[in-house]
mmJSON file of the N, C-alpha and C atoms, coordinates in Angstrom:
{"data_MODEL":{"atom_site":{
"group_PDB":["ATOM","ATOM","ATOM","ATOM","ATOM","ATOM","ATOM","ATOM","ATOM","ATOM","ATOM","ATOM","ATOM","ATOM","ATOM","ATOM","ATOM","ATOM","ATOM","ATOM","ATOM","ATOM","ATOM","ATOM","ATOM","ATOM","ATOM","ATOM","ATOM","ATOM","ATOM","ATOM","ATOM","ATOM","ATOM","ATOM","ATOM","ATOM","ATOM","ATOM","ATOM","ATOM","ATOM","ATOM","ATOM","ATOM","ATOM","ATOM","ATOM","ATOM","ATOM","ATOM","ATOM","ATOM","ATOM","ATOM","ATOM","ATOM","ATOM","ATOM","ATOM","ATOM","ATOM","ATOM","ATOM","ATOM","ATOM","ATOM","ATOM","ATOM","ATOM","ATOM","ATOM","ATOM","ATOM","ATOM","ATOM","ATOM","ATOM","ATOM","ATOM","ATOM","ATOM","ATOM","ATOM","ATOM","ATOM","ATOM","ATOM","ATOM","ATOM","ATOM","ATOM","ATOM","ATOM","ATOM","ATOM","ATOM","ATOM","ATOM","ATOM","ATOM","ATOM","ATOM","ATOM","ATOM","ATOM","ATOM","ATOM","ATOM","ATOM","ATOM","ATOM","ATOM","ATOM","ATOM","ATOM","ATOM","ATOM","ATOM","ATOM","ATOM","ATOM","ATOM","ATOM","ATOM","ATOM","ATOM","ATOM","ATOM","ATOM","ATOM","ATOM","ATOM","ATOM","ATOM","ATOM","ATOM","ATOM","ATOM","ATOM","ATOM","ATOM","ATOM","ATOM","ATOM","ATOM","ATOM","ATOM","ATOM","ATOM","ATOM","ATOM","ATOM","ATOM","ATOM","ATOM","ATOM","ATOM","ATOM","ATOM","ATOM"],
"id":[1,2,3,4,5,6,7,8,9,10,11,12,13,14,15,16,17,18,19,20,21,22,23,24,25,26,27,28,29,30,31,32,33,34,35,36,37,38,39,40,41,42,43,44,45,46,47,48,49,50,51,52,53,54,55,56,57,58,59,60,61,62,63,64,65,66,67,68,69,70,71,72,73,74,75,76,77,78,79,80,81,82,83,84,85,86,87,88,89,90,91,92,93,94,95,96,97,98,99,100,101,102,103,104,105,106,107,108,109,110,111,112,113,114,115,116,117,118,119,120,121,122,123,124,125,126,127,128,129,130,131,132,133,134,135,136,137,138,139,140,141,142,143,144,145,146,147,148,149,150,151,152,153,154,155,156,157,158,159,160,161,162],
"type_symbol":["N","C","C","N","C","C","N","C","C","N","C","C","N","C","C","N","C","C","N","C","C","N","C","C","N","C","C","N","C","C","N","C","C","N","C","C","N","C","C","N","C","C","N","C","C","N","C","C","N","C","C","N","C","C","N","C","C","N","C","C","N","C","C","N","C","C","N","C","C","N","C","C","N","C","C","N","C","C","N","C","C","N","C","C","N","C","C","N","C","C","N","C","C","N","C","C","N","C","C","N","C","C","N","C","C","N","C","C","N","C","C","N","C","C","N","C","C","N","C","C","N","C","C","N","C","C","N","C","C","N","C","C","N","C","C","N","C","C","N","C","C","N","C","C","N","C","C","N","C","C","N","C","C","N","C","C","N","C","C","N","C","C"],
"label_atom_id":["N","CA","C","N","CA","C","N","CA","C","N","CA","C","N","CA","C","N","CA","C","N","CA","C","N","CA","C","N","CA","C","N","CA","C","N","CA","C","N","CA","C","N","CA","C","N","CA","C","N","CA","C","N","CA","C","N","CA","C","N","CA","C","N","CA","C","N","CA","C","N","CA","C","N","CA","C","N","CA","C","N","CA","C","N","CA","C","N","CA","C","N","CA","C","N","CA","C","N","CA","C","N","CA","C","N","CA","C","N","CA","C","N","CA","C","N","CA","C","N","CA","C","N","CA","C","N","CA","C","N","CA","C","N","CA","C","N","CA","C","N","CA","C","N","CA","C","N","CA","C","N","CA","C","N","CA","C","N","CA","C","N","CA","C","N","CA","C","N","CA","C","N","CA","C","N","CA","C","N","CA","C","N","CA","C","N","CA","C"],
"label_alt_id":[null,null,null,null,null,null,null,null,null,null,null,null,null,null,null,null,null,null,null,null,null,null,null,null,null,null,null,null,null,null,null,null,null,null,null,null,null,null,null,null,null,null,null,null,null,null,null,null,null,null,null,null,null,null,null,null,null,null,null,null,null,null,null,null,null,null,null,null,null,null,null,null,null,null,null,null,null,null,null,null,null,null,null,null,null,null,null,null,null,null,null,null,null,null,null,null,null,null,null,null,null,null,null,null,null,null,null,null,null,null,null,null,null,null,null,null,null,null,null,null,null,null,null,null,null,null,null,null,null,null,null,null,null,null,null,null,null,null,null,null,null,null,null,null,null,null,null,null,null,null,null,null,null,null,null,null,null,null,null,null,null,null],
"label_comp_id":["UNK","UNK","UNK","UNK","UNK","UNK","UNK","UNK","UNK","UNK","UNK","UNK","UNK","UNK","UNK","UNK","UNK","UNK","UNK","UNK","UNK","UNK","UNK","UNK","UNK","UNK","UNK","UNK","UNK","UNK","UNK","UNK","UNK","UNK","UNK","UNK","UNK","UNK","UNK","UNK","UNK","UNK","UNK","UNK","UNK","UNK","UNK","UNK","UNK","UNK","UNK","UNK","UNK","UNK","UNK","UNK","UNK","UNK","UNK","UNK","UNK","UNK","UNK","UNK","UNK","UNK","UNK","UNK","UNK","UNK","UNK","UNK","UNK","UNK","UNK","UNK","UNK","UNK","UNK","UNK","UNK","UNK","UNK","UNK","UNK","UNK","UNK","UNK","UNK","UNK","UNK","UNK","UNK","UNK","UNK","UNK","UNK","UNK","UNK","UNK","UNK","UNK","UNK","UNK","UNK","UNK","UNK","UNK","UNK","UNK","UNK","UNK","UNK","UNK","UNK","UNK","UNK","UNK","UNK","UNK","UNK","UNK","UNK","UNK","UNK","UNK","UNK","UNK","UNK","UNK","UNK","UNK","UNK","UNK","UNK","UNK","UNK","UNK","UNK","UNK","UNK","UNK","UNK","UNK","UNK","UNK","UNK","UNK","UNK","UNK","UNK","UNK","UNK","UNK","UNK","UNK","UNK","UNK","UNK","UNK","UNK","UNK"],
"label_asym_id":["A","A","A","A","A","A","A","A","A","A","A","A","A","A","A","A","A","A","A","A","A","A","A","A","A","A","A","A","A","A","A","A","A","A","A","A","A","A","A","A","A","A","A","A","A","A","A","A","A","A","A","A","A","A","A","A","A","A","A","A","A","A","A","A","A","A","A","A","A","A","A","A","A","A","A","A","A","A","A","A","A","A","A","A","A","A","A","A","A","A","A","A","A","A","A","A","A","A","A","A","A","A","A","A","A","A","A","A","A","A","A","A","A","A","A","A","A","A","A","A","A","A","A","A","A","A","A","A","A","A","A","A","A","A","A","A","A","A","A","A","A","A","A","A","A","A","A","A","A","A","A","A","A","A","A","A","A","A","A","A","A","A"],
"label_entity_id":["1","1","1","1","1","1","1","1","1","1","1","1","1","1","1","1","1","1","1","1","1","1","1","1","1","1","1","1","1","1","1","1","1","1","1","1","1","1","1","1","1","1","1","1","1","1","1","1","1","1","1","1","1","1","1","1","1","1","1","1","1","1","1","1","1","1","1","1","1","1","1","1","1","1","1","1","1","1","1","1","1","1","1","1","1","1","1","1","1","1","1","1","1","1","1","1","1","1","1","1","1","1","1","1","1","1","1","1","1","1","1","1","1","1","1","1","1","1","1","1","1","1","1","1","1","1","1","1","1","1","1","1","1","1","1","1","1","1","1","1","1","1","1","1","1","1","1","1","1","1","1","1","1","1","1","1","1","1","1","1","1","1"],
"label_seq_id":[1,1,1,2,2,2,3,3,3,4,4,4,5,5,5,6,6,6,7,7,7,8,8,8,9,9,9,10,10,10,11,11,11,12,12,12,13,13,13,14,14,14,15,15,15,16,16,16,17,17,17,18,18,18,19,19,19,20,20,20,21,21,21,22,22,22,23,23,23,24,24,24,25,25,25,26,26,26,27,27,27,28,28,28,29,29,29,30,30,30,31,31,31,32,32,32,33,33,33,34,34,34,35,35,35,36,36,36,37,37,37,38,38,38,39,39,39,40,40,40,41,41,41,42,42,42,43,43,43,44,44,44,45,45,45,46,46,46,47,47,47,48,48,48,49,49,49,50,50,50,51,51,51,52,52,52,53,53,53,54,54,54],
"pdbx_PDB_ins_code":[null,null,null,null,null,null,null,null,null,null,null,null,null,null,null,null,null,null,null,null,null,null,null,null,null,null,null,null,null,null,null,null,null,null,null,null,null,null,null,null,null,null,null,null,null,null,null,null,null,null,null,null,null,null,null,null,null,null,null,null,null,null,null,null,null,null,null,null,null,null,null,null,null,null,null,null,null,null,null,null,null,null,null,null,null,null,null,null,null,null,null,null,null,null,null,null,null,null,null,null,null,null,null,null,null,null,null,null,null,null,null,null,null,null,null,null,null,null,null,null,null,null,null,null,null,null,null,null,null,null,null,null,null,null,null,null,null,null,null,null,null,null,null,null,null,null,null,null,null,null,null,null,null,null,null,null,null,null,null,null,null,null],
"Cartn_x":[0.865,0.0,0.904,0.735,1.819,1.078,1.651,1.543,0.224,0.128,-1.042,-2.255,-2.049,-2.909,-3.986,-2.847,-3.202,-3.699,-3.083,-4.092,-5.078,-5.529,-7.112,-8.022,-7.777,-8.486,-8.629,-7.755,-8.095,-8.791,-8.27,-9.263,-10.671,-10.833,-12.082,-12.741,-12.34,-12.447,-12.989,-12.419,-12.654,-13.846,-13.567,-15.318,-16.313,-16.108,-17.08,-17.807,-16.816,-16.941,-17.482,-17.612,-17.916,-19.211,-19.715,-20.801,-21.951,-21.547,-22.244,-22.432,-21.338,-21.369,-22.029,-22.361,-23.258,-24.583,-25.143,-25.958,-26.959,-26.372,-26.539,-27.036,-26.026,-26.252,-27.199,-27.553,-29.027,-28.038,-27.353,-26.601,-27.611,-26.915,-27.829,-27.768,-28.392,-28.261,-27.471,-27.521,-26.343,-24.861,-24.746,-22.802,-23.149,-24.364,-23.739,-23.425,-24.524,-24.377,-22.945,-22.435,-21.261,-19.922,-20.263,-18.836,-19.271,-20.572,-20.751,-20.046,-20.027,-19.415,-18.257,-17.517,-16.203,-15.445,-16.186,-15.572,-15.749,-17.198,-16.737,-15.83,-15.613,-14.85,-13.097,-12.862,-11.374,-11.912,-12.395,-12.541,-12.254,-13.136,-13.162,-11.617,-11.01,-9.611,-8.721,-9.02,-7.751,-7.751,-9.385,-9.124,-8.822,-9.396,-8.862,-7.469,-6.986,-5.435,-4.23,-5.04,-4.763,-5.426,-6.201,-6.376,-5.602,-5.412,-4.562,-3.168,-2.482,-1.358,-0.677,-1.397,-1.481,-1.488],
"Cartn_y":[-1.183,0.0,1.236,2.178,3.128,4.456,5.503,6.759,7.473,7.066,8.032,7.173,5.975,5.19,5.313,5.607,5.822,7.143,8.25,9.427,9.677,8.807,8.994,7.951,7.13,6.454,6.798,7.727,8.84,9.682,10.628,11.563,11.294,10.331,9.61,9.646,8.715,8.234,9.605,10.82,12.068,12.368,12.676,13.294,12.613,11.693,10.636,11.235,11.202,11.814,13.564,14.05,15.273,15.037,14.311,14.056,13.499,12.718,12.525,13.273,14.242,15.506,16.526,16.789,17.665,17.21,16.102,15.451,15.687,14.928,15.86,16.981,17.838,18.895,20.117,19.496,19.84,20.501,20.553,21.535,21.678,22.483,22.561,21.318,20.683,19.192,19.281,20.464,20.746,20.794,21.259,20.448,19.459,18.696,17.134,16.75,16.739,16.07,16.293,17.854,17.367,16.854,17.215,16.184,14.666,14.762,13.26,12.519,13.2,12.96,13.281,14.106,13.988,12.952,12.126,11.583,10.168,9.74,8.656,8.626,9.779,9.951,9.244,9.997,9.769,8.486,7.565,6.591,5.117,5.691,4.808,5.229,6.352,6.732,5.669,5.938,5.616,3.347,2.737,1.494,1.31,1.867,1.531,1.73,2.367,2.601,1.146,0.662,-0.294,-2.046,-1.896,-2.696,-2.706,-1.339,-1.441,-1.613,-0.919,-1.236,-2.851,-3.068,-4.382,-5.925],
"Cartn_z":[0.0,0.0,0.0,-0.962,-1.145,-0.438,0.101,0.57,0.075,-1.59,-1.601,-1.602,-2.162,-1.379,0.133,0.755,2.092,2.159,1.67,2.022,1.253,-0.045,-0.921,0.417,0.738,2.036,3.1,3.933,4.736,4.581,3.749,2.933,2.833,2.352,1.974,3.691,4.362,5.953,6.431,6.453,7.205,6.579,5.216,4.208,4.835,5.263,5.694,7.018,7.741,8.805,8.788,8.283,8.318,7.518,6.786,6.755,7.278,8.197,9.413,10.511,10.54,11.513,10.897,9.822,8.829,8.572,8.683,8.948,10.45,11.66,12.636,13.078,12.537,12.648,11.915,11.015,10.241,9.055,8.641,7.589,6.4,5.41,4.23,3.181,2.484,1.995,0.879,-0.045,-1.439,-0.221,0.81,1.409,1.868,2.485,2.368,1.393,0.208,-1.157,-1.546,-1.559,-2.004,-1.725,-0.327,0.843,0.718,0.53,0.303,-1.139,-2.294,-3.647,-3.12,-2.953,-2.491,-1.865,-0.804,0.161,-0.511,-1.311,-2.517,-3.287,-3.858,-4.668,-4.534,-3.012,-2.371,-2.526,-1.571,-1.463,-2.617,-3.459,-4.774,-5.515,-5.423,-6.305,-5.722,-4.236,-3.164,-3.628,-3.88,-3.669,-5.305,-6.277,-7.536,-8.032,-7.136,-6.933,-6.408,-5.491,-4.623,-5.699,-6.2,-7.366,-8.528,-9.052,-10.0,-10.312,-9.143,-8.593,-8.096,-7.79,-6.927,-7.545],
"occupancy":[1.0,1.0,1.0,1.0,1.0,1.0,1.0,1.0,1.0,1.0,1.0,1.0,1.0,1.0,1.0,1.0,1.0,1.0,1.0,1.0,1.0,1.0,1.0,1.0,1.0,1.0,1.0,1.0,1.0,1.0,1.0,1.0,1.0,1.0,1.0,1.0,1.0,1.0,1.0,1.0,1.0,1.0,1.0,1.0,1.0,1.0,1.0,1.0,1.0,1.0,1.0,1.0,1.0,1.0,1.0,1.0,1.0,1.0,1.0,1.0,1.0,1.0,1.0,1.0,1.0,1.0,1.0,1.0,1.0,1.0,1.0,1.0,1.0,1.0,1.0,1.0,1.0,1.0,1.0,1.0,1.0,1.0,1.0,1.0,1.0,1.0,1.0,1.0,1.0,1.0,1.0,1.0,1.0,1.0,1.0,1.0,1.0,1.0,1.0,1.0,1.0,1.0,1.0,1.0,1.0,1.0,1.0,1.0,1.0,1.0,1.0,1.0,1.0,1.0,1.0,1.0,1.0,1.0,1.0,1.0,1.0,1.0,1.0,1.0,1.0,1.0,1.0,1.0,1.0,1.0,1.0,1.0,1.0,1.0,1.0,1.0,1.0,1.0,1.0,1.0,1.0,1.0,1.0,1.0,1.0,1.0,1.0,1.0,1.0,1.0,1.0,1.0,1.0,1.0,1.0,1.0,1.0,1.0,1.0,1.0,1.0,1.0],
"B_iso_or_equiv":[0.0,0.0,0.0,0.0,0.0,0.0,0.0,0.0,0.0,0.0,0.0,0.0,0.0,0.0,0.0,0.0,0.0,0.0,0.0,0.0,0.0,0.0,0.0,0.0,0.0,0.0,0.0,0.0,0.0,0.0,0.0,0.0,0.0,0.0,0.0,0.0,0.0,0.0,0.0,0.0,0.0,0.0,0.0,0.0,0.0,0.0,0.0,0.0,0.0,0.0,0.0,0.0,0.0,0.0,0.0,0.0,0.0,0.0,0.0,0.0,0.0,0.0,0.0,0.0,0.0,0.0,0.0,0.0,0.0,0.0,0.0,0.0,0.0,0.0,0.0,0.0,0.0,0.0,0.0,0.0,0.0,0.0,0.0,0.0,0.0,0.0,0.0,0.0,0.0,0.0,0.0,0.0,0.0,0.0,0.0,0.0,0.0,0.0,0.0,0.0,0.0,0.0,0.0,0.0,0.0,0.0,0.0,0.0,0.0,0.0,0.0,0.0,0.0,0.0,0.0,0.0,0.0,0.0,0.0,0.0,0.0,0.0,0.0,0.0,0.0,0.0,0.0,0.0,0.0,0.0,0.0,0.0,0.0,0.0,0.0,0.0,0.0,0.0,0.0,0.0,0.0,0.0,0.0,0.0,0.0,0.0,0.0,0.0,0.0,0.0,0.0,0.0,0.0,0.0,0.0,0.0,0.0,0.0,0.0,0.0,0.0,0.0],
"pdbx_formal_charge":[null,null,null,null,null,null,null,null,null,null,null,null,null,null,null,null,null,null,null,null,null,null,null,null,null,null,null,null,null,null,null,null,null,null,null,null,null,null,null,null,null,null,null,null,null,null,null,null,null,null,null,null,null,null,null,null,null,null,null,null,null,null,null,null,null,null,null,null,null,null,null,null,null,null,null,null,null,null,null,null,null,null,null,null,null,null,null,null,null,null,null,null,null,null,null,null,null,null,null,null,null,null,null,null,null,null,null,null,null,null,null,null,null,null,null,null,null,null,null,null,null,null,null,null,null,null,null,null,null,null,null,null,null,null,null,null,null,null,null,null,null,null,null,null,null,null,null,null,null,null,null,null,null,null,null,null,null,null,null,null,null,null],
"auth_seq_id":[1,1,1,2,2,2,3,3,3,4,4,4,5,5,5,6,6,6,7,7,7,8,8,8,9,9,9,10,10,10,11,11,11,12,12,12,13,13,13,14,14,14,15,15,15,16,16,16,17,17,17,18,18,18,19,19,19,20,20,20,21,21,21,22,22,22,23,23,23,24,24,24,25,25,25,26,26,26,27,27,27,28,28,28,29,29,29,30,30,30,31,31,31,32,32,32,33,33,33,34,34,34,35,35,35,36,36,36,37,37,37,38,38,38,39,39,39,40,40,40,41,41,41,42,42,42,43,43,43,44,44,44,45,45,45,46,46,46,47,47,47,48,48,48,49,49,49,50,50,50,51,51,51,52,52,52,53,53,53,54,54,54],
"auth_comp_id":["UNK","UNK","UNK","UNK","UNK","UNK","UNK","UNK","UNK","UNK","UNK","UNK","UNK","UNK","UNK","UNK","UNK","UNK","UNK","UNK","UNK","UNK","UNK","UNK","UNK","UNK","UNK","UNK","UNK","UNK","UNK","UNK","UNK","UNK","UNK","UNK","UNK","UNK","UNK","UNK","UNK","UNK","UNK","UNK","UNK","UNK","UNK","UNK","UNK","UNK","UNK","UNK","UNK","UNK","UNK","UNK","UNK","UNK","UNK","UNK","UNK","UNK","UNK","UNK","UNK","UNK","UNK","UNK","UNK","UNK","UNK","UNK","UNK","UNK","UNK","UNK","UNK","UNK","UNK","UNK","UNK","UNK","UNK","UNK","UNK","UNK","UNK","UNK","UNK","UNK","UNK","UNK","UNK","UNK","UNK","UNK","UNK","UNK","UNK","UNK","UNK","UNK","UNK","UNK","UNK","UNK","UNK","UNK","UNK","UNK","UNK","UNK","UNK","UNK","UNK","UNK","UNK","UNK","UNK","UNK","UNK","UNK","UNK","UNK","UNK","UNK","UNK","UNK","UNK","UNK","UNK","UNK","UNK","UNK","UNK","UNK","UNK","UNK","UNK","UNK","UNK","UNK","UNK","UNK","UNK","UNK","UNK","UNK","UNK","UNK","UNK","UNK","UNK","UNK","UNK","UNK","UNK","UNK","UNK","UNK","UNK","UNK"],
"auth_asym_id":["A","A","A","A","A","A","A","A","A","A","A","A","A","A","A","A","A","A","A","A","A","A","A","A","A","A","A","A","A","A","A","A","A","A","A","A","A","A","A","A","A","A","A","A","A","A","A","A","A","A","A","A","A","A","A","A","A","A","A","A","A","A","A","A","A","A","A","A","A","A","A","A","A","A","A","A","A","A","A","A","A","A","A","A","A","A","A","A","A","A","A","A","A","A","A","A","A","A","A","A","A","A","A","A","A","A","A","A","A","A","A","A","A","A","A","A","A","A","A","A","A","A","A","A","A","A","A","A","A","A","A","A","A","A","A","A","A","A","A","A","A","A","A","A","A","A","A","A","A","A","A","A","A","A","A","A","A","A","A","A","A","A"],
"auth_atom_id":["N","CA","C","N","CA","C","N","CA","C","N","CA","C","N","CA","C","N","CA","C","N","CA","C","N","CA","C","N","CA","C","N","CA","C","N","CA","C","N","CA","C","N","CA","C","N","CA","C","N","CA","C","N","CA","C","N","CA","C","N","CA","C","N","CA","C","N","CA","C","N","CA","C","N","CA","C","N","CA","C","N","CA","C","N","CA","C","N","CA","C","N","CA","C","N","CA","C","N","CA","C","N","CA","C","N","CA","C","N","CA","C","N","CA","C","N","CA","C","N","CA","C","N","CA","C","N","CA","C","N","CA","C","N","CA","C","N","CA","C","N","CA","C","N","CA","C","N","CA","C","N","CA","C","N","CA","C","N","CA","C","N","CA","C","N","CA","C","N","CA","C","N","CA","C","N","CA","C","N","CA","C","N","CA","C","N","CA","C"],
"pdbx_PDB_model_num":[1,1,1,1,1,1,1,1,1,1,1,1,1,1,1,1,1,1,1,1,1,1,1,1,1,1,1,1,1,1,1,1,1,1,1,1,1,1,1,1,1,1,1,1,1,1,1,1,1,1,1,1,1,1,1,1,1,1,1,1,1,1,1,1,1,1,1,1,1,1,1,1,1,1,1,1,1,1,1,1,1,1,1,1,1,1,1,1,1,1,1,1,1,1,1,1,1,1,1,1,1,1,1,1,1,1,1,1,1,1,1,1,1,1,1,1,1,1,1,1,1,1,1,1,1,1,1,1,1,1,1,1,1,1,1,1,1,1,1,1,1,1,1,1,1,1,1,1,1,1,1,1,1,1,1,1,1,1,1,1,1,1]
}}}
């Protein structure tokens, strides 16, 4: 698992997290939606990385 590997899966991990804390917290639903696409986003870069590499 290489370096950036690891920080598109972090990355991802936190978006995550701040969307559940935005959630919560009643935020407006266009910044979940898009921390929510964001934090897939890392997510899916970080494991197709780790597939392709691999």
């Amino acid at each position: 698992m290489t370096g950036l590997n690891t920080i598109l899966i972090v990355a991802g991990l936190f978006l995550l997290g701040g969307v559940y804390s935005f959630v919560k917290q009643e935020m407006p639903k266009s910044l979940i939606v898009l921390l929510s696409i964001g934090a897939a986003m890392c997510l899916v870069a970080g494991v197709m990385r780790l597939e392709v590499w691999n």
